[in-house]
Jmol script that loads the backbone (N, CA, C; Angstrom):
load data "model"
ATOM      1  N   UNK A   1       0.093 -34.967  12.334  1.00  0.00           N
ATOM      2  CA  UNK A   1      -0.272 -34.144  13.482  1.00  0.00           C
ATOM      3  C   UNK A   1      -1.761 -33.950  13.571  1.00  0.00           C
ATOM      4  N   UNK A   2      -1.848 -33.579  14.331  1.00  0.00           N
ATOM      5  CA  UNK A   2      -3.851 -32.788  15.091  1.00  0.00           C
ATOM      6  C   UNK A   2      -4.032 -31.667  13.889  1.00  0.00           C
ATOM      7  N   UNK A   3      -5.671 -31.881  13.729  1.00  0.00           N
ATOM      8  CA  UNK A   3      -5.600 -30.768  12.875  1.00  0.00           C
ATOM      9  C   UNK A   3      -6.139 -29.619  14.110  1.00  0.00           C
ATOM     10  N   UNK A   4      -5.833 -28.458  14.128  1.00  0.00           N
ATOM     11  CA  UNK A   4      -5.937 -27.435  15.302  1.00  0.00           C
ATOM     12  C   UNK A   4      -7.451 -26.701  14.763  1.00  0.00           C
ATOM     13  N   UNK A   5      -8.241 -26.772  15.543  1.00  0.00           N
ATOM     14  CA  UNK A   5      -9.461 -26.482  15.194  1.00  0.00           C
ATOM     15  C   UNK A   5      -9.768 -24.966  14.568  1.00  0.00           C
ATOM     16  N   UNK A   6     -10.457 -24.130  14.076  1.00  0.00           N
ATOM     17  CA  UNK A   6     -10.570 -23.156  13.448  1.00  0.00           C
ATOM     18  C   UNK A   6     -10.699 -21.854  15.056  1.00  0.00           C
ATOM     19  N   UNK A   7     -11.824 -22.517  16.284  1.00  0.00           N
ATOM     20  CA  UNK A   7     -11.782 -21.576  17.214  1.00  0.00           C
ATOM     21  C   UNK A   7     -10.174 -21.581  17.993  1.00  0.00           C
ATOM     22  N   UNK A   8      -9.402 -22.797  18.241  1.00  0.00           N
ATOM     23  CA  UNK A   8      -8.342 -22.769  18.929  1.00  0.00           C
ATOM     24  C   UNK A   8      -7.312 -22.272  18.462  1.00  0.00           C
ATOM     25  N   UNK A   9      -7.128 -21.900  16.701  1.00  0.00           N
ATOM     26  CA  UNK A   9      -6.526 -21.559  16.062  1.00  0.00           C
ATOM     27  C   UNK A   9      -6.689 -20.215  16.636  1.00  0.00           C
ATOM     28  N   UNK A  10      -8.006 -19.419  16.297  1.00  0.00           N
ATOM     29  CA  UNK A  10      -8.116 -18.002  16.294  1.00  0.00           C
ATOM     30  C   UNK A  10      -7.862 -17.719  17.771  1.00  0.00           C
ATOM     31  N   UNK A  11      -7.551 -18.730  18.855  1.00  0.00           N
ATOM     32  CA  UNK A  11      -7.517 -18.213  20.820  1.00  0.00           C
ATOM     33  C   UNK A  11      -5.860 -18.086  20.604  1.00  0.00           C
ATOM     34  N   UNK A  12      -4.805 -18.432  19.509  1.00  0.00           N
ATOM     35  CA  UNK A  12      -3.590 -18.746  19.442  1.00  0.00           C
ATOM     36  C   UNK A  12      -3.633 -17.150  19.522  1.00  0.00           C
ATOM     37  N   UNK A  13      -3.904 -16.457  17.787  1.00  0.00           N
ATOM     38  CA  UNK A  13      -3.704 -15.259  17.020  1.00  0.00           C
ATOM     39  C   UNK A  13      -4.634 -14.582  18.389  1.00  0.00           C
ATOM     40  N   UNK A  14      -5.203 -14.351  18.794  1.00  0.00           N
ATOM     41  CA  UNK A  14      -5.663 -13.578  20.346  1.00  0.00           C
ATOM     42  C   UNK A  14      -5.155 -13.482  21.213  1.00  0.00           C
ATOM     43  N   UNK A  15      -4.201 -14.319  21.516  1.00  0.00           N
ATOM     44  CA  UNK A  15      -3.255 -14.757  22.644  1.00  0.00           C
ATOM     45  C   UNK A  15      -1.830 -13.722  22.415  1.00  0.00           C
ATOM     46  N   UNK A  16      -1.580 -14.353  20.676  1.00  0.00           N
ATOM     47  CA  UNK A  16      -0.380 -13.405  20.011  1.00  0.00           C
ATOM     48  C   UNK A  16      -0.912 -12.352  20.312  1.00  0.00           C
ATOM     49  N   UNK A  17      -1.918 -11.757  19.758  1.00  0.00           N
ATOM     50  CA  UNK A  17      -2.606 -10.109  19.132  1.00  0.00           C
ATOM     51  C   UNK A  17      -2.087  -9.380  20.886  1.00  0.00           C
ATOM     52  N   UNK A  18      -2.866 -10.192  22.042  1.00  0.00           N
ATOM     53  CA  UNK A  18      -2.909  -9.308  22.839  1.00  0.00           C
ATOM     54  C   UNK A  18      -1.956  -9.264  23.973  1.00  0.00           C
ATOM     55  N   UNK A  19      -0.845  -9.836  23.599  1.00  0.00           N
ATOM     56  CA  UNK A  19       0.560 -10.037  24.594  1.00  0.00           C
ATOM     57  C   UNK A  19       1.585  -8.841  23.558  1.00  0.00           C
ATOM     58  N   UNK A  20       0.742  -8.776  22.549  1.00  0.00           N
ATOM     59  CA  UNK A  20       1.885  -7.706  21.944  1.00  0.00           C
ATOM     60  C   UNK A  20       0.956  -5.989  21.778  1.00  0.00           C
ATOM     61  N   UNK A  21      -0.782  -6.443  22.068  1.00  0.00           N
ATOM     62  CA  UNK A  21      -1.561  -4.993  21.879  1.00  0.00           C
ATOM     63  C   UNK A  21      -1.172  -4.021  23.119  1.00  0.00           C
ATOM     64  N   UNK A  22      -0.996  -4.903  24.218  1.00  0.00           N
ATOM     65  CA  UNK A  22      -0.927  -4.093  25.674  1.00  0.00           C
ATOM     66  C   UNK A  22      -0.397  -3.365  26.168  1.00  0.00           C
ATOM     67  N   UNK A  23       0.924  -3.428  25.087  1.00  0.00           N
ATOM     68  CA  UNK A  23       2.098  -2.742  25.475  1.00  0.00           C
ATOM     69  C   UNK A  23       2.124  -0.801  25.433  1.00  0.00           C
ATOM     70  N   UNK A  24       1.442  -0.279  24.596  1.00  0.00           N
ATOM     71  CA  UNK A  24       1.051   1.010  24.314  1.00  0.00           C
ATOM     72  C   UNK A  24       0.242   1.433  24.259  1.00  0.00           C
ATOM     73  N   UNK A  25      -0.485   2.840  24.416  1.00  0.00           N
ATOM     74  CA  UNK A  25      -1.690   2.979  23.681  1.00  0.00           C
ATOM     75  C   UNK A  25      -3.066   2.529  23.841  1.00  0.00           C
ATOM     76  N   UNK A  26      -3.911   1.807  23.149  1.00  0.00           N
ATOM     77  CA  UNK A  26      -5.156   1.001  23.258  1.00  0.00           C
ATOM     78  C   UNK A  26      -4.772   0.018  22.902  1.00  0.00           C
ATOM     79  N   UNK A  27      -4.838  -1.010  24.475  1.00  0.00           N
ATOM     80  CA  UNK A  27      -4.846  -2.631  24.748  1.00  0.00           C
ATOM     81  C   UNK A  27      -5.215  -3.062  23.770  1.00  0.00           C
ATOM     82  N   UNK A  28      -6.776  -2.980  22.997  1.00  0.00           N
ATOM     83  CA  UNK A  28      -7.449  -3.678  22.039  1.00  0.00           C
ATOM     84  C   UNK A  28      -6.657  -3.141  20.561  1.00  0.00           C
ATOM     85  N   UNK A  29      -5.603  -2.719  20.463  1.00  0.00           N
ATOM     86  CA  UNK A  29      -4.712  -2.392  19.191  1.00  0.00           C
ATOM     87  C   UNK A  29      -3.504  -2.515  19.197  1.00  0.00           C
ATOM     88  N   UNK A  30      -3.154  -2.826  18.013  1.00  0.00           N
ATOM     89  CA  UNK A  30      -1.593  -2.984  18.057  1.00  0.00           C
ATOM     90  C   UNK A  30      -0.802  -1.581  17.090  1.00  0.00           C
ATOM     91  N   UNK A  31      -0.273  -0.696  18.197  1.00  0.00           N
ATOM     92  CA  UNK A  31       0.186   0.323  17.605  1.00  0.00           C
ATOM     93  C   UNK A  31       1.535  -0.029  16.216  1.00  0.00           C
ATOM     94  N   UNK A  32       1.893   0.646  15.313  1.00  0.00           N
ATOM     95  CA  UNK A  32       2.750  -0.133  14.151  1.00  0.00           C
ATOM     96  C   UNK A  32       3.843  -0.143  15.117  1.00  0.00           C
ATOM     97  N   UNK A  33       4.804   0.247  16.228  1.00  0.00           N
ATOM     98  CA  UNK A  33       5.736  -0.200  16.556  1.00  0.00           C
ATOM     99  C   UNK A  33       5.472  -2.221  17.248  1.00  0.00           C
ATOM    100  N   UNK A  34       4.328  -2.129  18.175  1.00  0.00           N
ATOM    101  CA  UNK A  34       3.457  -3.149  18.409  1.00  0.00           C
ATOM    102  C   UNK A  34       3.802  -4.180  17.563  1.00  0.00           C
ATOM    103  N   UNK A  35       2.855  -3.823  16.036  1.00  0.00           N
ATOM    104  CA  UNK A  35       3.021  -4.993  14.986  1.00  0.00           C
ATOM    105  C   UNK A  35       4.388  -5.259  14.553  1.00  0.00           C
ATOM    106  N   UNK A  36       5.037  -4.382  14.322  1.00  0.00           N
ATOM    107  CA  UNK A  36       6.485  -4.663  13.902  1.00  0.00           C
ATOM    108  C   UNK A  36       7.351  -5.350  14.585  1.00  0.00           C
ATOM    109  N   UNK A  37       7.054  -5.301  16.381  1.00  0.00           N
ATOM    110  CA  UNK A  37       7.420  -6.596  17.409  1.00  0.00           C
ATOM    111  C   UNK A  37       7.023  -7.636  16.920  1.00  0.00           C
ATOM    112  N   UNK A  38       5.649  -7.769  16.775  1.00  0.00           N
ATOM    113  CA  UNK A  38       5.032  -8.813  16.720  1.00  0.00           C
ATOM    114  C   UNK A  38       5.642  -9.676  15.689  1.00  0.00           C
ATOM    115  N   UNK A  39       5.408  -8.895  14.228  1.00  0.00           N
ATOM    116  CA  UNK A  39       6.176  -9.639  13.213  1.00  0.00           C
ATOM    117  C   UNK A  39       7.306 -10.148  12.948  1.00  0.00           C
ATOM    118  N   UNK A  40       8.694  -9.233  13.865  1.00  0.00           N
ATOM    119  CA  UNK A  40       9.698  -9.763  13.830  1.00  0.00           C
ATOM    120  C   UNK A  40      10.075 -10.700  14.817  1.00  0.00           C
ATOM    121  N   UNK A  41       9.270 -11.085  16.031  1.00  0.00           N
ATOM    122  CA  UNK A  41       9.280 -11.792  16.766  1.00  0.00           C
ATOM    123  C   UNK A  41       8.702 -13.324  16.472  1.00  0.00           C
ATOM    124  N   UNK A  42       7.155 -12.889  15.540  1.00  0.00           N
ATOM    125  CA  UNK A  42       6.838 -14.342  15.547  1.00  0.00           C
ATOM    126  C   UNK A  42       7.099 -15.018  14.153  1.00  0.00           C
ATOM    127  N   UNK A  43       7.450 -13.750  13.260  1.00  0.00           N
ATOM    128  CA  UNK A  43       8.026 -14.410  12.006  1.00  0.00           C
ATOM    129  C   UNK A  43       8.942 -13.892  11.287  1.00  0.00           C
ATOM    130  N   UNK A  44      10.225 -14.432  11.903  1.00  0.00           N
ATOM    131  CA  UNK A  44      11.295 -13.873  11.797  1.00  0.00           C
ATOM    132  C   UNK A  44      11.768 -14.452   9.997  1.00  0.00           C
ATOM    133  N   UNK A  45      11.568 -15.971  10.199  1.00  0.00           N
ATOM    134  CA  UNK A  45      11.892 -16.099   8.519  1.00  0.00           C
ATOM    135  C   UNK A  45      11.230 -15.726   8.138  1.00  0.00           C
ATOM    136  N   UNK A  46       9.711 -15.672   7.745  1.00  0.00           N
ATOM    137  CA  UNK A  46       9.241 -15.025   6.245  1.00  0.00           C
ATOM    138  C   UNK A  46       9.856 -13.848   6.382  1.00  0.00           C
ATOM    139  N   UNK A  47      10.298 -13.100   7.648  1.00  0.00           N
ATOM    140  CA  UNK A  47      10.284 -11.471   7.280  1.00  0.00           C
ATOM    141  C   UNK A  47      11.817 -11.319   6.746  1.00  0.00           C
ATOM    142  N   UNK A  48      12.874 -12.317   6.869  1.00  0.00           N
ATOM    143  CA  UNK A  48      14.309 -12.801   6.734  1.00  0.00           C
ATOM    144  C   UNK A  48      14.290 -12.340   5.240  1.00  0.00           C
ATOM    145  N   UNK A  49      13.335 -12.952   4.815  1.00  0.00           N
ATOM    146  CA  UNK A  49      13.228 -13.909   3.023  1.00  0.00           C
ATOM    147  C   UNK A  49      12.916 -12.682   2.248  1.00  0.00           C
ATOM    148  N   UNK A  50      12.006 -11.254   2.821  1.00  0.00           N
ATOM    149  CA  UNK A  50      11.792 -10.256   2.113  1.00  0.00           C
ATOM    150  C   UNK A  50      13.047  -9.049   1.921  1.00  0.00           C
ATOM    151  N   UNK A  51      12.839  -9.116   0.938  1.00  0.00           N
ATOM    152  CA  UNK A  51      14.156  -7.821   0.738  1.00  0.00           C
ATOM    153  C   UNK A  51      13.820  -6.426   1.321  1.00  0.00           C
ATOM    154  N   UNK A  52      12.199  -6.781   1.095  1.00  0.00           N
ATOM    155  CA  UNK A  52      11.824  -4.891   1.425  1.00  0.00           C
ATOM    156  C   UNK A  52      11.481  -4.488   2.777  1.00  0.00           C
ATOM    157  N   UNK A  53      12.844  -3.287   3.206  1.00  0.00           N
ATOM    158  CA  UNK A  53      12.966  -3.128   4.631  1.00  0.00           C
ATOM    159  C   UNK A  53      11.866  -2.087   5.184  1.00  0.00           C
ATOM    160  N   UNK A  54      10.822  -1.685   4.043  1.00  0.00           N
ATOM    161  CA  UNK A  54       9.414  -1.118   4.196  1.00  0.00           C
ATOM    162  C   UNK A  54       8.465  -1.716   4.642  1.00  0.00           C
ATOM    163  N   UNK A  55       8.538  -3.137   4.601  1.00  0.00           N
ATOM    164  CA  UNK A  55       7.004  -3.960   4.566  1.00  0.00           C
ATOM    165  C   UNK A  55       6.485  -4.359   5.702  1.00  0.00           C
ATOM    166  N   UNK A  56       6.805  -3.792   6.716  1.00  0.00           N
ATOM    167  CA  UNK A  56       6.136  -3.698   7.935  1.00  0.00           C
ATOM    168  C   UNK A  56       5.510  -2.526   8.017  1.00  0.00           C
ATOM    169  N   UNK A  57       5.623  -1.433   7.362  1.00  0.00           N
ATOM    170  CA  UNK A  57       5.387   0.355   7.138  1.00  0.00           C
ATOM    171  C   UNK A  57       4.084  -0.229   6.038  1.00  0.00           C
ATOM    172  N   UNK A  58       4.112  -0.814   4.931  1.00  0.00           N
ATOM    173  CA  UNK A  58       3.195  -1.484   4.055  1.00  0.00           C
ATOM    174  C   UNK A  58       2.544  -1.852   4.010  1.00  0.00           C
ATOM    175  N   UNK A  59       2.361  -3.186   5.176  1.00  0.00           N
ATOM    176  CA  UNK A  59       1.256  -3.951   5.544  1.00  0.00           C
ATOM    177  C   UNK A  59       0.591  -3.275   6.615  1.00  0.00           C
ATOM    178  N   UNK A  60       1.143  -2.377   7.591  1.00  0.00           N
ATOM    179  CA  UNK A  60       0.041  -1.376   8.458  1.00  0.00           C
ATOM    180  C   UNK A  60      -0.803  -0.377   7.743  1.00  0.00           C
ATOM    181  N   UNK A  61       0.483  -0.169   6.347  1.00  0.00           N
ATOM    182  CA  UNK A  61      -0.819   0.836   5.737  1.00  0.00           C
ATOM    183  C   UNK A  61      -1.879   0.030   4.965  1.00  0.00           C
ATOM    184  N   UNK A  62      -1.874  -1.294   4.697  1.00  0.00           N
ATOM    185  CA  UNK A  62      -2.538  -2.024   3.407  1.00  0.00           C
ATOM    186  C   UNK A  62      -3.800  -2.557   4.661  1.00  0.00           C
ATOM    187  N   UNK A  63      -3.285  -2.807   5.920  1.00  0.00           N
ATOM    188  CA  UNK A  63      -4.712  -3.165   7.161  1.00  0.00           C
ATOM    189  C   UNK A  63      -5.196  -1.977   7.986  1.00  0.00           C
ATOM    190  N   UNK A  64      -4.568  -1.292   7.834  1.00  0.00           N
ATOM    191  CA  UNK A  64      -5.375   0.004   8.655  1.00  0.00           C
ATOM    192  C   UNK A  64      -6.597   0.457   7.888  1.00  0.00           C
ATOM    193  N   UNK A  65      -7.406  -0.038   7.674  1.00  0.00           N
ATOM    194  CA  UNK A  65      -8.284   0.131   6.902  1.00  0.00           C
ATOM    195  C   UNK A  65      -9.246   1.531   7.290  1.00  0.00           C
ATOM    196  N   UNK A  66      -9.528   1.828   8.922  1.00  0.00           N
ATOM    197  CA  UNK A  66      -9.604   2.808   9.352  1.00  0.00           C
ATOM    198  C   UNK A  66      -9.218   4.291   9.183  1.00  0.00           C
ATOM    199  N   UNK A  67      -7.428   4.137   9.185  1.00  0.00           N
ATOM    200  CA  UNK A  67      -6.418   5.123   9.092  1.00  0.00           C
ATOM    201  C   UNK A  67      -6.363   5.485  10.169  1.00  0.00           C
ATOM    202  N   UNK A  68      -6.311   4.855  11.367  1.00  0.00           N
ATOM    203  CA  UNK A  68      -5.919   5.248  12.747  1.00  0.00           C
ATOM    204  C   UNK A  68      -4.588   4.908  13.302  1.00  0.00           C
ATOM    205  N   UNK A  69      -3.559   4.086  12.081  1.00  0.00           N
ATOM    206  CA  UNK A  69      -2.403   4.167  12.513  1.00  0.00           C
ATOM    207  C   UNK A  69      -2.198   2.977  13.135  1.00  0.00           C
ATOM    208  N   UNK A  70      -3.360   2.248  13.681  1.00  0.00           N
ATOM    209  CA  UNK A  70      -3.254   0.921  14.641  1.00  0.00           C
ATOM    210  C   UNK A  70      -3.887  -0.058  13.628  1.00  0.00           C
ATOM    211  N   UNK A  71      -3.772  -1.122  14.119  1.00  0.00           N
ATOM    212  CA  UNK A  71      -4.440  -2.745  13.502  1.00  0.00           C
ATOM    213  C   UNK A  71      -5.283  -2.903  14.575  1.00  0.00           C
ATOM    214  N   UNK A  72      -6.781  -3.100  14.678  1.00  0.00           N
ATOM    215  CA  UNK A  72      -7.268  -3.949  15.343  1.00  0.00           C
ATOM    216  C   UNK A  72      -7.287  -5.831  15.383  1.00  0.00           C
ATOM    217  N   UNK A  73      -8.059  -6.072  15.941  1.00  0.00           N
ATOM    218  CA  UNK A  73      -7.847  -7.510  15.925  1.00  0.00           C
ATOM    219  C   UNK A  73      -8.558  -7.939  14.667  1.00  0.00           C
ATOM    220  N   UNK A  74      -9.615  -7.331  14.075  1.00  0.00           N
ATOM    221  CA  UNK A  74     -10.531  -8.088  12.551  1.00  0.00           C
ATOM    222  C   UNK A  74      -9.226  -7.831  11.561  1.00  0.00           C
ATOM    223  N   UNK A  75      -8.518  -6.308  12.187  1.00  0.00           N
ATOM    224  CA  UNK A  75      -7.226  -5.903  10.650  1.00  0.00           C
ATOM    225  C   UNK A  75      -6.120  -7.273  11.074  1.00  0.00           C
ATOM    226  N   UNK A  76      -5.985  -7.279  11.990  1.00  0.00           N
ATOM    227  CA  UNK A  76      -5.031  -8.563  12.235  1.00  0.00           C
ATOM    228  C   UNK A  76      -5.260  -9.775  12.078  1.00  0.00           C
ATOM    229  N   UNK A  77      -6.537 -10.361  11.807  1.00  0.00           N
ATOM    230  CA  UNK A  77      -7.135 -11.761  11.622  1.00  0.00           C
ATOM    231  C   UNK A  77      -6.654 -11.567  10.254  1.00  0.00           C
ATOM    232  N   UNK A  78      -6.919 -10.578   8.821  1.00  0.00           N
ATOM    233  CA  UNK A  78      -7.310 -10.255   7.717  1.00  0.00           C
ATOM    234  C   UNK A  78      -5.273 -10.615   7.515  1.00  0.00           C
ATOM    235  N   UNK A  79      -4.427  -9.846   8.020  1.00  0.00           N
ATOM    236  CA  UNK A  79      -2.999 -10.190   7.949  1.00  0.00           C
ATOM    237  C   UNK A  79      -2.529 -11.671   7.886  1.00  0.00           C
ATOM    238  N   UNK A  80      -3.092 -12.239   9.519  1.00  0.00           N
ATOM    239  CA  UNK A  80      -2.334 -13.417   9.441  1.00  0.00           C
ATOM    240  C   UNK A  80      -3.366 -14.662   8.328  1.00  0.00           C
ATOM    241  N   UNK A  81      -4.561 -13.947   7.753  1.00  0.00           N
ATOM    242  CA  UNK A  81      -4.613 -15.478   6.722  1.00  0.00           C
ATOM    243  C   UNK A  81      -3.878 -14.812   5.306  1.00  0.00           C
ATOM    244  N   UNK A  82      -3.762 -13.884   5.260  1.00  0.00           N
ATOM    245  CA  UNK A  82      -2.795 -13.368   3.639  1.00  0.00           C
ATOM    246  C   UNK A  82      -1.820 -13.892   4.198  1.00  0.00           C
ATOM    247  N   UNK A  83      -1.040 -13.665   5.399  1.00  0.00           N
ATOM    248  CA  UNK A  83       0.065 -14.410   5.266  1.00  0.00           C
ATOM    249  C   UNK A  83       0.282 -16.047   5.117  1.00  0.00           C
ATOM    250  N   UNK A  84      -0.702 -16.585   5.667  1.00  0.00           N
ATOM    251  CA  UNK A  84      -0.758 -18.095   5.640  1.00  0.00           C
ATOM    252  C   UNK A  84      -0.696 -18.498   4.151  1.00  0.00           C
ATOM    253  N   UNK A  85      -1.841 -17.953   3.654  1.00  0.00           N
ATOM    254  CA  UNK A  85      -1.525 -17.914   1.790  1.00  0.00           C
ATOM    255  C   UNK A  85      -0.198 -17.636   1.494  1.00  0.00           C
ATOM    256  N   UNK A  86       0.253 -16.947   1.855  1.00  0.00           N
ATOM    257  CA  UNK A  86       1.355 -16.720   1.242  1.00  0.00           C
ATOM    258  C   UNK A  86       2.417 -17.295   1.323  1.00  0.00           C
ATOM    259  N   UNK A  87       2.438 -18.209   3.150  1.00  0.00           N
ATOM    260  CA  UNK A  87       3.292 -18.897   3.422  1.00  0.00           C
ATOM    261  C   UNK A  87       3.147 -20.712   2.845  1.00  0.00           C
ATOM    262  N   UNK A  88       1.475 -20.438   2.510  1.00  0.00           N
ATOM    263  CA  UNK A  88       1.554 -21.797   1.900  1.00  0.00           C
ATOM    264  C   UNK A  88       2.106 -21.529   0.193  1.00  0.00           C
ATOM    265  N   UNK A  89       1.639 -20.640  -0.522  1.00  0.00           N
ATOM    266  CA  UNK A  89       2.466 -20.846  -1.632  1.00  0.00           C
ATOM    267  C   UNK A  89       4.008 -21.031  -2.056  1.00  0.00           C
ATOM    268  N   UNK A  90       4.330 -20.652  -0.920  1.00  0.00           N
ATOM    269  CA  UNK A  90       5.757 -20.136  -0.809  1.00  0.00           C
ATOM    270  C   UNK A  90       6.505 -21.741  -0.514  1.00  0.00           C
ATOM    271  N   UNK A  91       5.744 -22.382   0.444  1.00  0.00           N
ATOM    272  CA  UNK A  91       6.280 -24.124   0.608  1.00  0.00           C
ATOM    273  C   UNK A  91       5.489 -24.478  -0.470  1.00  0.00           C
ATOM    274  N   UNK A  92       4.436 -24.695  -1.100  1.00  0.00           N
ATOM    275  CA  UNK A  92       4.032 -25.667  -2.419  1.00  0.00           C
ATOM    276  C   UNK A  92       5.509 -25.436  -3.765  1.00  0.00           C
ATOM    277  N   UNK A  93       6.064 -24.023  -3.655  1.00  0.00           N
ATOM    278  CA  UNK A  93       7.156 -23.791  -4.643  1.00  0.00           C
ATOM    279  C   UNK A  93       7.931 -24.289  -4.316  1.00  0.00           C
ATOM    280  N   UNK A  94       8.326 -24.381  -2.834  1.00  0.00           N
ATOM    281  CA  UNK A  94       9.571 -25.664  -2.322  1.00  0.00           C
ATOM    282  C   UNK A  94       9.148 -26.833  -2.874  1.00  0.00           C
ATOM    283  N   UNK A  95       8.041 -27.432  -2.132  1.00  0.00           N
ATOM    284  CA  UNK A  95       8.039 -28.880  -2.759  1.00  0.00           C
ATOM    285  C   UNK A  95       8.088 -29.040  -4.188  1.00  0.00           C
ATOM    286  N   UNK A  96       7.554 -28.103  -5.455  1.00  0.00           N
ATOM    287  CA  UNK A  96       7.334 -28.332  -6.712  1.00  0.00           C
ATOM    288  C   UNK A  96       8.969 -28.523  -6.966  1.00  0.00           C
ATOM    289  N   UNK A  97      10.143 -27.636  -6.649  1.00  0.00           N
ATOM    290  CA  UNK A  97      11.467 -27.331  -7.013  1.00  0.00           C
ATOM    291  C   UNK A  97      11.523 -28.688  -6.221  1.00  0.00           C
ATOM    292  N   UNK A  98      11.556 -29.041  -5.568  1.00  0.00           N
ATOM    293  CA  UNK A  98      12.057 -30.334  -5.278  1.00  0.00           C
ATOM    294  C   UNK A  98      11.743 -31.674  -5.742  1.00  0.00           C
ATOM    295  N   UNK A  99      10.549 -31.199  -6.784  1.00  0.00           N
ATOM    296  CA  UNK A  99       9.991 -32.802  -7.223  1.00  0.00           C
ATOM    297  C   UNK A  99       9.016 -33.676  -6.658  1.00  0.00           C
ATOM    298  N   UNK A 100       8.236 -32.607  -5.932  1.00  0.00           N
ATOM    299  CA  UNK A 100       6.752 -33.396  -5.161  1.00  0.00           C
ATOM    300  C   UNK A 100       5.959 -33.505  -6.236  1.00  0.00           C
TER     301      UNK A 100
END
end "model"
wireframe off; spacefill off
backbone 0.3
color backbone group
């Protein structure tokens, strides 16, 4: 495949951030009901795969770095690359269990 450039990547997560910020509150934030759409909407398996029915309550408190209760878009850039890490370790353990 294309490798997706680093700015077109971040117009994707802007595109996500602000079809789900608009809905409440301040446009430029995603209130935690907001993110918790967001997450179960755009990542329904990783969120499948976690047992803990807190970790949407977790990760707003671990990016609210503020304490305003909301994610801005820098707290939301800071989310989706921990998650990418996380989603890449998570397939390198597939392929290793499988013998890559």
């Amino acid at each position: 495949g294309k490798n997706v450039s680093p700015s077109k990547h971040n117009c994707i997560n802007q595109k996500i951030f602000h079809h789900y910020s608009g809905k409440e509150g301040d446009r430029y934030k995603l209130s935690k009901g907001e993110l918790k759409e967001l997450l179960t909407r755009e990542l329904t398996d990783f969120l499948s795969d976690q047992k803990d029915p807190h970790l949407v309550d977790k990760i707003v408190k671990d990016l609210d770095s503020n304490k305003d209760n909301e994610v801005d878009f820098n707290e939301f850039v800071i989310l989706v690359a921990a998650l990418t890490v996380a989603c890449n370790d998570f397939f390198e353990e597939q392929l290793k269990t499988e013998g890559f």
